[in-house]
C-alpha positions in Angstrom: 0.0 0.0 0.0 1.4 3.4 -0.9 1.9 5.6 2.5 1.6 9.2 1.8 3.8 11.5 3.2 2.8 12.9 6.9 2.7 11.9 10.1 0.7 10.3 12.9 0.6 12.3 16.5 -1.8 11.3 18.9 -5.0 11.8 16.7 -3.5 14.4 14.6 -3.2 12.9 10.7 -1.2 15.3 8.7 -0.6 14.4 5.1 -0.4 15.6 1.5 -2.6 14.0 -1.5 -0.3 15.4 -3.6 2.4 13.1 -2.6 1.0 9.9 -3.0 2.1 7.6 -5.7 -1.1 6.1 -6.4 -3.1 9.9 -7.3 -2.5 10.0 -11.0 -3.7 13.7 -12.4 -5.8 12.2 -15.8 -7.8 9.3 -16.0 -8.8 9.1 -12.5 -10.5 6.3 -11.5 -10.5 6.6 -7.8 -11.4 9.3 -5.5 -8.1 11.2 -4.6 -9.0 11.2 -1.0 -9.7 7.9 -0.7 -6.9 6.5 -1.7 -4.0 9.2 0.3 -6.0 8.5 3.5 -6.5 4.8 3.0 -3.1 4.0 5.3 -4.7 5.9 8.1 -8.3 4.7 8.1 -8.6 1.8 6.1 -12.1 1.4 7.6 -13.4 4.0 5.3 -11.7 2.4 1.9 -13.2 -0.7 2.4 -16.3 0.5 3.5 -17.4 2.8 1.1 -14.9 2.8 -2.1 -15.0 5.8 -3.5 -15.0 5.0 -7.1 -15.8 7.7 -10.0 -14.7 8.0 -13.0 -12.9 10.8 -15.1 -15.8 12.2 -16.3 -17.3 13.1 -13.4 -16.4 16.2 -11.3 -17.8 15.3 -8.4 -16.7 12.0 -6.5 -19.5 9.3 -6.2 -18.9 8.5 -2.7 -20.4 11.3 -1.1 -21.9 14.1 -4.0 -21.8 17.3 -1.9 -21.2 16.1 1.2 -18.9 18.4 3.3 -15.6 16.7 4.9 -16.7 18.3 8.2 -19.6 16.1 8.3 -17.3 12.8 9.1 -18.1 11.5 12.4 -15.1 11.9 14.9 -14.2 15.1 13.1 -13.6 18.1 15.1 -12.4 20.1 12.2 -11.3 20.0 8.6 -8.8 22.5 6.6 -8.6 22.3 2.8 -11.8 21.5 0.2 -14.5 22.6 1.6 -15.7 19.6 -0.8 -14.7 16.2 -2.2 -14.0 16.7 -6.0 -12.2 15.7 -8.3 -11.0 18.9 -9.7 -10.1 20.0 -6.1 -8.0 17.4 -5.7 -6.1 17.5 -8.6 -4.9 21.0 -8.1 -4.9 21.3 -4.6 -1.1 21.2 -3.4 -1.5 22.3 -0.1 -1.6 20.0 3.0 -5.1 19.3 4.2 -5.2 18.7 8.4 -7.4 16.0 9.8 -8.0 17.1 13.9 -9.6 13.6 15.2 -11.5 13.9 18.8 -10.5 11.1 21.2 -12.0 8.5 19.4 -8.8 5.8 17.5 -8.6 7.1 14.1 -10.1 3.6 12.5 -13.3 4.7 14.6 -14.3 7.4 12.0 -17.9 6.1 10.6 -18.2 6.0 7.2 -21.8 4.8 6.5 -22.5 8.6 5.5 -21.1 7.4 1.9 -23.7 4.5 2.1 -26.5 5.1 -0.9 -28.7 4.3 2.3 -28.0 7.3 4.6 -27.1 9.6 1.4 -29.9 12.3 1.2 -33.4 11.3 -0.4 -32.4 13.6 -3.9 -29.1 12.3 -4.3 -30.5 8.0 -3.2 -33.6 9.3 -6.0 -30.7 10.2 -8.5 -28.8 6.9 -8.1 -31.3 4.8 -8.3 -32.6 6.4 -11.6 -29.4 6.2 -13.3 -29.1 2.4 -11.9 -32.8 1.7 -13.4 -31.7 3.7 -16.5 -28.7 1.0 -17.2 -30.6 -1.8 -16.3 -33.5 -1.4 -18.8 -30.6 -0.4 -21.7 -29.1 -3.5 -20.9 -32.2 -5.4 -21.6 -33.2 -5.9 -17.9 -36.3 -6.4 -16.4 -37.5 -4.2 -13.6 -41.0 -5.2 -12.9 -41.7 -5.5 -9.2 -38.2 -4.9 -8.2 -37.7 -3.4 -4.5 -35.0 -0.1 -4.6 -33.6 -1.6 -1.3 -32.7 -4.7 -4.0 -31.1 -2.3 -6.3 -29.0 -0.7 -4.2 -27.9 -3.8 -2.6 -26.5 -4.3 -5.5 -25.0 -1.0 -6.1 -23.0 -1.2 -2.6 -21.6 -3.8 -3.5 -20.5 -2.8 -7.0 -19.2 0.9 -4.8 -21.5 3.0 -6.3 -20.6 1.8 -9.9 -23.6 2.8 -12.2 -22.5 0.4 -15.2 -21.3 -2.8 -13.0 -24.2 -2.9 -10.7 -26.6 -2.8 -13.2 -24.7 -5.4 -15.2 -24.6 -7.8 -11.6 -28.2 -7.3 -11.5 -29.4 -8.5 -14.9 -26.7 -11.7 -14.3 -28.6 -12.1 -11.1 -31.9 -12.1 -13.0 -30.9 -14.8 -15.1 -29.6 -16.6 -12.5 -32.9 -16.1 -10.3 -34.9 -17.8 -13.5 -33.3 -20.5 -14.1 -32.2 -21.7 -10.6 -35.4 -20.9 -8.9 -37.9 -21.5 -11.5 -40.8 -21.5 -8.7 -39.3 -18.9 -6.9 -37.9 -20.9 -4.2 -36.3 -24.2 -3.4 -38.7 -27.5 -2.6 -37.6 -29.1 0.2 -38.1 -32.2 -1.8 -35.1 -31.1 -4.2 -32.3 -30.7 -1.0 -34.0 -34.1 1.2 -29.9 -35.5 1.9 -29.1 -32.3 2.5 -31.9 -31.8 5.2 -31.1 -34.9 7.1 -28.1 -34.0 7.9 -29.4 -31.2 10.2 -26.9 -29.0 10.0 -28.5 -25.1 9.7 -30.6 -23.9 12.5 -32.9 -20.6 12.3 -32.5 -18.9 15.5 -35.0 -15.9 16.1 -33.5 -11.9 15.8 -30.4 -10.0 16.8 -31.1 -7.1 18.6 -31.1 -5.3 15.4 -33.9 -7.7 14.2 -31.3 -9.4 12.0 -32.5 -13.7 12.0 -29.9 -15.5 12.9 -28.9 -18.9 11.2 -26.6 -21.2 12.7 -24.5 -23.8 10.9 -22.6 -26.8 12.1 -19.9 -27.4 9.6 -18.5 -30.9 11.2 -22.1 -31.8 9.7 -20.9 -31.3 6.3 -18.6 -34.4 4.7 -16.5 -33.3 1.8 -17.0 -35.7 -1.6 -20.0 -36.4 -0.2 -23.3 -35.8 -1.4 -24.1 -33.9 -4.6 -22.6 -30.8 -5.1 -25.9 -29.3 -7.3 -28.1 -30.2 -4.2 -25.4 -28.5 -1.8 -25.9 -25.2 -3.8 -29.8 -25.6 -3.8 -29.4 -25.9 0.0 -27.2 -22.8 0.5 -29.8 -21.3 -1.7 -32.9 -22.3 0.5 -30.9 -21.4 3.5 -30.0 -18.0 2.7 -34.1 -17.5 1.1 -35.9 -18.9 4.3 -33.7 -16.8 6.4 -34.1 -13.6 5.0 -37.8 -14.0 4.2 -38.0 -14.6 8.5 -36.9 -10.9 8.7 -38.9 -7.9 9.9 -40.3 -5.7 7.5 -37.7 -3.0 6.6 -34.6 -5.4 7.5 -32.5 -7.1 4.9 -29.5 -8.7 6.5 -29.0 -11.5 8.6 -26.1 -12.8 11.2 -24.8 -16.0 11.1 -23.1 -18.2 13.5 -20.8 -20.9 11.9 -20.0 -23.4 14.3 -16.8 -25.4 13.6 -16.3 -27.5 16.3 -15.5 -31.1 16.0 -14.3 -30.0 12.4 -11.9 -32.8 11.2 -10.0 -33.4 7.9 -13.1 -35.4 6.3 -15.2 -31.8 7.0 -12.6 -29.4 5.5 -14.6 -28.8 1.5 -13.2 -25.7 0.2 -15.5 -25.8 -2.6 -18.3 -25.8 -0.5 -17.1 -22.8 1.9 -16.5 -21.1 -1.9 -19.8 -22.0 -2.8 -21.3 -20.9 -0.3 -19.4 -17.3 -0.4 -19.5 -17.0 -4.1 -23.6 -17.2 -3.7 -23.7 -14.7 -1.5 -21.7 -12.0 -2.9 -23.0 -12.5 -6.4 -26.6 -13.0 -5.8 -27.7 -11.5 -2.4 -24.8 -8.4 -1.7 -24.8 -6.6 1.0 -27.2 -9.2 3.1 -24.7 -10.0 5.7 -24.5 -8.6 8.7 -22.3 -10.5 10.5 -20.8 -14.1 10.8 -19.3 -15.1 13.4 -17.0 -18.7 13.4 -16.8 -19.9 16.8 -15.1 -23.0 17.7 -11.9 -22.9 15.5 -9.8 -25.7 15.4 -6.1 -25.2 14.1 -6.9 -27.0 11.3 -9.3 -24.7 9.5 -6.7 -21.9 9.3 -5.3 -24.0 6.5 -8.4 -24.5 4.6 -9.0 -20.9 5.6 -5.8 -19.7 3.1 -7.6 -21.5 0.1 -11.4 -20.0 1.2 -10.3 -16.5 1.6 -9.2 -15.0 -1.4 -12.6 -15.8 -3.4 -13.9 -13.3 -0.9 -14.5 -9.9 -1.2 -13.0 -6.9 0.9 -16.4 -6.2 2.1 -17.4 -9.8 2.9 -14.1 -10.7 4.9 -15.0 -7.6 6.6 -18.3 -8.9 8.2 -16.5 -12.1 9.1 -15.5 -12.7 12.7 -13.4 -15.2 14.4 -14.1 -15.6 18.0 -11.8 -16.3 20.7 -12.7 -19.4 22.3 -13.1 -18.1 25.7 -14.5 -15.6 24.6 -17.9 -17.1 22.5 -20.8 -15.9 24.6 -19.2 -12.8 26.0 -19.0 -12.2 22.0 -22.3 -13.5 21.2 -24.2 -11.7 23.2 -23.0 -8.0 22.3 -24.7 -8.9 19.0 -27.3 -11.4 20.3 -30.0 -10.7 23.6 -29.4 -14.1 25.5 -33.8 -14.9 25.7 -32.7 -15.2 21.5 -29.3 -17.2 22.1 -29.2 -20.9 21.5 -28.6 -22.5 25.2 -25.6 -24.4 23.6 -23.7 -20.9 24.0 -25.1 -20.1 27.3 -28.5 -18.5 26.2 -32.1 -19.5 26.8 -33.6 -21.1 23.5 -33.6 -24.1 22.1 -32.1 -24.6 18.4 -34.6 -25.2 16.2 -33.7 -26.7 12.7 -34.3 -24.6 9.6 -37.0 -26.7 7.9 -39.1 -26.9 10.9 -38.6 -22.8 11.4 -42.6 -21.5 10.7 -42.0 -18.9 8.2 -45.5 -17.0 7.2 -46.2 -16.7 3.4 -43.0 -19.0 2.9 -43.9 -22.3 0.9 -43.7 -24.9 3.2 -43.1 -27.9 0.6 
């Protein structure tokens, strides 16, 4: 990673755009700020990546939004504004004063289409539906919150979202021809018991837990694994509260031995999510971690995304409920790991309106 030139005192962050290797003045294809300031907070890179493009003056990852507006910001000297032009003829030093809070604190959901303002989310969208229909998609009874799911996790790009979403279209049509998966199509995979539908967070996220010591690598059909992962990730999300669209999973890897360890099932699994429901996970927590897993870990890891490895979080062993229950309220946490429910197994989780066949 290129370090630009400043200095790190206390919370003071001094550095100069101007000296970074990676800002190139034409053909910009990443917002200036972004990338000088990514060595300091690399929270905010991965969160919101700024990406434009030349043609724009204005960065994409937050049109209009004033640098003094950052959370943990006491006060900001330079740009009044994040553009393009600004940067690229700006030679001075710009001065970040932080409060108290570690510098990784700042919050950067501000650049998040989400908690953008209503005429600039309006605008997006548009421009998202625009490309979709002039790349022959179809937008008939499509929610916005599913369109800009797919534009977070495209970072804001107009022309790659809109391309994810049509593949995801196709993929939606053919896969799930009835709109979901029959439990008579995934019966092996069912007996095996291994997923577990386990109420709310206390962010109204449903949780699903998954034993992976269930799971036998060169076992099974691979097709009927992915129609499982499938069904899983559907019946979970459609047990959320209205206005929620992520859920937290608990991966549970103990007893995990060499006969469990299927990296093409834990890339499956990963690859399904990222290219056909972005942005739906919350959290996923792997409890239980034997040495051995690190190794499989190596292979796993680079299929992911920056923004999925992110969300993933490995607990320390003595550590599990204290963990647990920062994200989970113990009347909703699976006795197992020192809460007061019962697990109860995905297919025999009540769902209403959710086809119980």
């Amino acid at each position: 990673m290129c370090f630009p030139s400043g200095i790190l005192l206390e919370q003071q962050v001094v550095a100069s755009p101007s000296s970074c290797n990676h800002l190139k003045q034409t053909k910009l294809q990443a917002c200036s700020w972004c990338n000088a300031q990514a060595s300091f907070l690399p929270n905010l890179r991965a969160l919101c990546q700024y990406r434009t493009s030349a043609t724009k003056e204005t960065c994409s990852c937050n049109e209009g939004v004033p640098l003094s507006s950052l959370e943990g910001v006491n006060s900001v000297r330079g740009p009044k504004q994040l553009t393009m032009g600004g940067f690229q003829n700006c030679k001075g030093t710009l001065r970040f004063l932080f409060d108290t809070k570690p510098v990784n604190s700042v919050h950067a959901s501000i650049y998040s289409p989400r908690s953008r303002p209503k005429a600039t989310v309006d605008s997006v969208l548009q421009s998202l539906q625009e490309a979709v229909h002039r790349k022959g998609g179809n937008l008939k009874n499509v929610d916005d919150k599913i369109l800009l799911r797919f534009l977070q996790s495209k970072n804001q790009n107009v022309d790659e979202a809109a391309r994810k979403f049509i593949t995801y279209q196709k993929w939606r049509k053919s896969f799930l021809p009835l709109g979901y998966v029959p439990e008579s199509t995934i019966e092996s995979e069912l007996r095996l018991k291994q997923s577990y539908l386990q109420g709310q967070d206390k962010k109204g996220h449903p949780v699903l837990v998954t034993f992976a010591s269930k799971h036998e690598a060169n076992k099974g059909d691979p097709e009927e694994y992915k129609r499982f992962l499938v069904y899983s990730f559907e019946k979970t999300l459609a047990s959320a509260p209205e206005g929620v669209d992520k859920f937290v999973q608990i991966v549970d890897l103990k007893h995990l031995g060499f006969k469990n360890l299927d990296s093409a099932a834990f890339i499956a699994a990963f690859q399904i999510l990222q290219d056909y429901y972005p942005d739906t996970l919350e959290k996923a927590f792997m409890i239980n971690v034997p040495f051995i897993f690190y190794g499989l870990w190596k292979i796993v890891s680079p299929f992911l995304e920056e923004a999925t490895r992110e969300r993933i979080i490995f607990v320390d062993g003595n550590k599990v409920k204290e963990t647990l229950l920062n994200q989970i309220d113990i009347d909703q946490l699976p006795v197992i790991y020192g809460g007061k429910t019962d697990l109860v197994l995905l297919q025999d989780a009540v769902i209403l309106n959710y086809p119980t066949v």
